[in-house]
N, C-alpha and C positions, 0 to 999 in steps of 0.2 A: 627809345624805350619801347620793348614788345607792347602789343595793343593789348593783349592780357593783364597787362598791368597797369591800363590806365582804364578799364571797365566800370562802370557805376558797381555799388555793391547790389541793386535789384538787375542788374544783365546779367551778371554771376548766378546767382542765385535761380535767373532764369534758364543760363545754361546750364546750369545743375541739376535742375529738378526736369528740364526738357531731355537730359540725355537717354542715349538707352541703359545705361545702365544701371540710372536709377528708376528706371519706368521697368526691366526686369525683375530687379529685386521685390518694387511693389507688387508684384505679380507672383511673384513667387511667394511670399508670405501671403497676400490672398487666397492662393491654393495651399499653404500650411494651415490657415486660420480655416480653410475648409473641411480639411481631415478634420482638426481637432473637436471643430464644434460639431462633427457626427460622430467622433468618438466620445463625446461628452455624453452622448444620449444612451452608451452604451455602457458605462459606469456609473455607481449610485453616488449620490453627494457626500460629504465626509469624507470618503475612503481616501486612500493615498493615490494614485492614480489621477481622480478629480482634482483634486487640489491642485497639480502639476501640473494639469491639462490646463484647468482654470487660471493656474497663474503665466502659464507661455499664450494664453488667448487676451487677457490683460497685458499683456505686454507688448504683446502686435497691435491691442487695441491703442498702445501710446506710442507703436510706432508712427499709427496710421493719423493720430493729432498731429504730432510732431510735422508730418508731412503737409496738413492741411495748414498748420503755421506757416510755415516755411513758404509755402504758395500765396499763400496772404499777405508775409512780407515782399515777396517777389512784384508781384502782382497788385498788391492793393486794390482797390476796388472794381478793376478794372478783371479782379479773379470772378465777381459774382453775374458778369455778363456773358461766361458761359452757365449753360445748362448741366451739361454735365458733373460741373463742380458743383453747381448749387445740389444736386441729386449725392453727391459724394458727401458734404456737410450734412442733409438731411441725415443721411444714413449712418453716419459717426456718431452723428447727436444722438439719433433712437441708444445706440449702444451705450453711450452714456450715461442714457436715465439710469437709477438705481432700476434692479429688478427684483422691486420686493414691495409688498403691501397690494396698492392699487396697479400698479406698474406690473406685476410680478408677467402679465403675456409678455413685453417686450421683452423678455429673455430668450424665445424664440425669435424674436424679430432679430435677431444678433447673427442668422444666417443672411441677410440681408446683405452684409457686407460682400458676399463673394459674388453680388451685382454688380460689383464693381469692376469685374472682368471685362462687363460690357464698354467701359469708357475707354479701359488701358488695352483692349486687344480691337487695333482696327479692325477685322472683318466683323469681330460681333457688334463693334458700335454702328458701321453702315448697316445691318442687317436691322439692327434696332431702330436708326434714323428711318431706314425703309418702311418699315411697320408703323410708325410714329405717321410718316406720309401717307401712308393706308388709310388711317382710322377717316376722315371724312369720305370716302368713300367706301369704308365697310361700316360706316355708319349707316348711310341709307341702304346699302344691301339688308343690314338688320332689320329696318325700317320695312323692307319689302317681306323679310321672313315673320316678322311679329303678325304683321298684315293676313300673308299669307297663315300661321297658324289659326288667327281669329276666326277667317270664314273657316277654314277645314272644322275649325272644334263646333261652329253654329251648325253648321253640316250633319259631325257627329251627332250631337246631341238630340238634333231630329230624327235621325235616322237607327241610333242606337242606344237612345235612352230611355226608349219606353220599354223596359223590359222590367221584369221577376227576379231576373237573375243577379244573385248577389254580386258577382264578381263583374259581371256586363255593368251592374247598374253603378259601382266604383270608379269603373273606370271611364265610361260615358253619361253619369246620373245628369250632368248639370255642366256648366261650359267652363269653369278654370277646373274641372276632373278629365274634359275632355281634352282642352289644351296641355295642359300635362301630359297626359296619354301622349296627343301626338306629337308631342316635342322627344318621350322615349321614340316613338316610330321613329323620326327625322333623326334620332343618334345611330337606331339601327340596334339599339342596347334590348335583345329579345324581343322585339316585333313582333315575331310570326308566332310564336308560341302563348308568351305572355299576354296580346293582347288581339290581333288579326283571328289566332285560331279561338281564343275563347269567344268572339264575337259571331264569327261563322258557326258556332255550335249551339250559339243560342238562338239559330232560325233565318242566318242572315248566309246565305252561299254563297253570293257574290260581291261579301264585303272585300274578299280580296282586289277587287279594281279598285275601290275607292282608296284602299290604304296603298297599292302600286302606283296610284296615280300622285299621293299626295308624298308618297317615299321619292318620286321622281323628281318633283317639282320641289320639295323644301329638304329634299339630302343631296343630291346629284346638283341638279342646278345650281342651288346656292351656294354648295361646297364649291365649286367650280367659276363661281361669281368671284367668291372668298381669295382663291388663290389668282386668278388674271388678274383683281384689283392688287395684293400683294405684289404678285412680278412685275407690274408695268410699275411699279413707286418701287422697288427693287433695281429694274434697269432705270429711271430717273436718276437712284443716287447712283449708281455706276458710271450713267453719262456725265453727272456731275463731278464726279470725281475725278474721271478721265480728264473735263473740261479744265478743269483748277489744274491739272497738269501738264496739261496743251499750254493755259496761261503762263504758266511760269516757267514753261520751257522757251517760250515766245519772250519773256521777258529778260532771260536770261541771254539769250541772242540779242535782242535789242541793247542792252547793259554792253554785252561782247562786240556788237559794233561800234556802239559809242568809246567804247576806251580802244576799242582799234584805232579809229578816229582822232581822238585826242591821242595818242602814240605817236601816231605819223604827222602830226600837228607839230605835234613839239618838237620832233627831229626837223624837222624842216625849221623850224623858228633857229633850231639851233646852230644847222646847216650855213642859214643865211649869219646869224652872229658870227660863227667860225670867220665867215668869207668877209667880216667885215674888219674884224679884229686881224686878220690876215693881211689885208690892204692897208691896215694902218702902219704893220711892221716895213721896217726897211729893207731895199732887196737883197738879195743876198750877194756875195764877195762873186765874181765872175761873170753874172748878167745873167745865173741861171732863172729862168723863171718856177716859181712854184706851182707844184700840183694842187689844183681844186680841192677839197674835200667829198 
């Protein structure tokens, strides 16, 4: 009997929903359900248009149950021990709620769903898992930038909040106006004009060192803290990945000598049988002897 037809019905169902070509199609309706829900924002409600759009986005919405059943029969409990999945449920369910009354934001939340790119397209899910690796160590880079704003803004506020000036005394009057301020410096979002040149104009000339020096140390630096933490938990999951397939390329040779092994076992077992069941027959008519096997 073929081995396809003697499969449990959750291995089926596992090959099914593991192939690729049901892992395209999901993907490919994720990018329909993504046109649609920006074209939805481009139509008013009622009209004919909406409706149509609304009813083909409801209907991929029951595609995408349908699939998470299906995974649930496959899988059984043993679906909620990835992460992944569990982030896929989450994001089903938001769409779920009604969106109307108290609910009515999660109607926006229904773009959510084309998050789900990140799972079904391997480079985005490493790229994510890499970031995911990141966070305790751009936690404490955080940790050095919050730091770092607190003195710069104690700093400010000594240095440029004793003023007259309406717009100086906004922007350095007192210490969360000052930190603010220099959180715009450290984006870089109008610095010089916005807030370095109004300061220098209210009697200060050499305020430009103090804000060069504090643009270097909490924009440059820590933006460059930001990214080496990311790449080295980037190559991480890459070694990782690499290594899982060193693993089973290693396993797969290991597998491939064991049944070499057992191959040339068994011929010889059968070798010797032959040579035994040979000796038991009678010789043959003229005193020819027979050939070995």
């Amino acid at each position: 009997m073929p081995r396809r037809l003697i499969l449990e019905p959750e291995t089926r169902l596992q090959h099914f929903v593991s192939s690729r070509l049901f892992r395209f199609a999901i993907i490919a309706l994720i990018f329909i359900n993504a046109v649609i829900l920006g074209a939805l924002t481009f139509t008013e409600p009622g009209t004919y248009w909406y409706d149509r759009l609304l009813l083909i986005d409801y209907a991929i919405l029951t595609v995408f149950v349908a699939e998470m059943v299906i995974k649930l029969i496959a899988w059984r409990f043993a679906f909620f021990k990835v992460g992944w999945n569990i982030f896929d449920v989450i994001v089903i369910g938001i769409s779920l709620i009604p969106a109307s009354g108290a609910f009515a934001v999660l109607r926006a939340m229904r773009v959510l769903r084309v998050l789900r790119l990140l799972h079904f397209v391997p480079m985005l899910r490493r790229i994510t898992e890499a970031l995911f690796r990141a966070l305790p160590g751009m936690t404490a880079i955080i940790a050095v930038m919050i730091l770092m704003i607190y003195v710069g803004a104690v700093i400010a506020t000594n240095l440029f909040g004793n003023t007259e000036t309406p717009e100086v005394k906004a922007l350095f009057g007192d210490l969360h106006s000052s930190a603010l301020s220099l959180f715009q410096v450290m984006t870089m979002d109008g610095w010089r004009f916005e807030v370095m040149q109004k300061v220098i104009d209210d009697g200060h000339p050499y305020a430009w060192v103090f804000f060069l020096i504090f643009l270097f140390l909490a924009s440059f630096a820590i933006l460059n803290l930001f990214i080496a933490v990311f790449v080295e938990a980037l190559q991480a999951e890459h070694d990782a990945v690499q290594d899982d397939k060193i693993d089973e390329l290693e396993d797969l040779a290991e597998d491939g000598a064991v049944m070499r092994g057992q191959i040339l076992e068994t011929l010889k077992q059968m070798q010797a049988e032959i040579r035994e069941m040979r000796a038991q027959l009678p010789p043959p008519k003229g005193g020819a002897e027979r050939p070995d096997p």
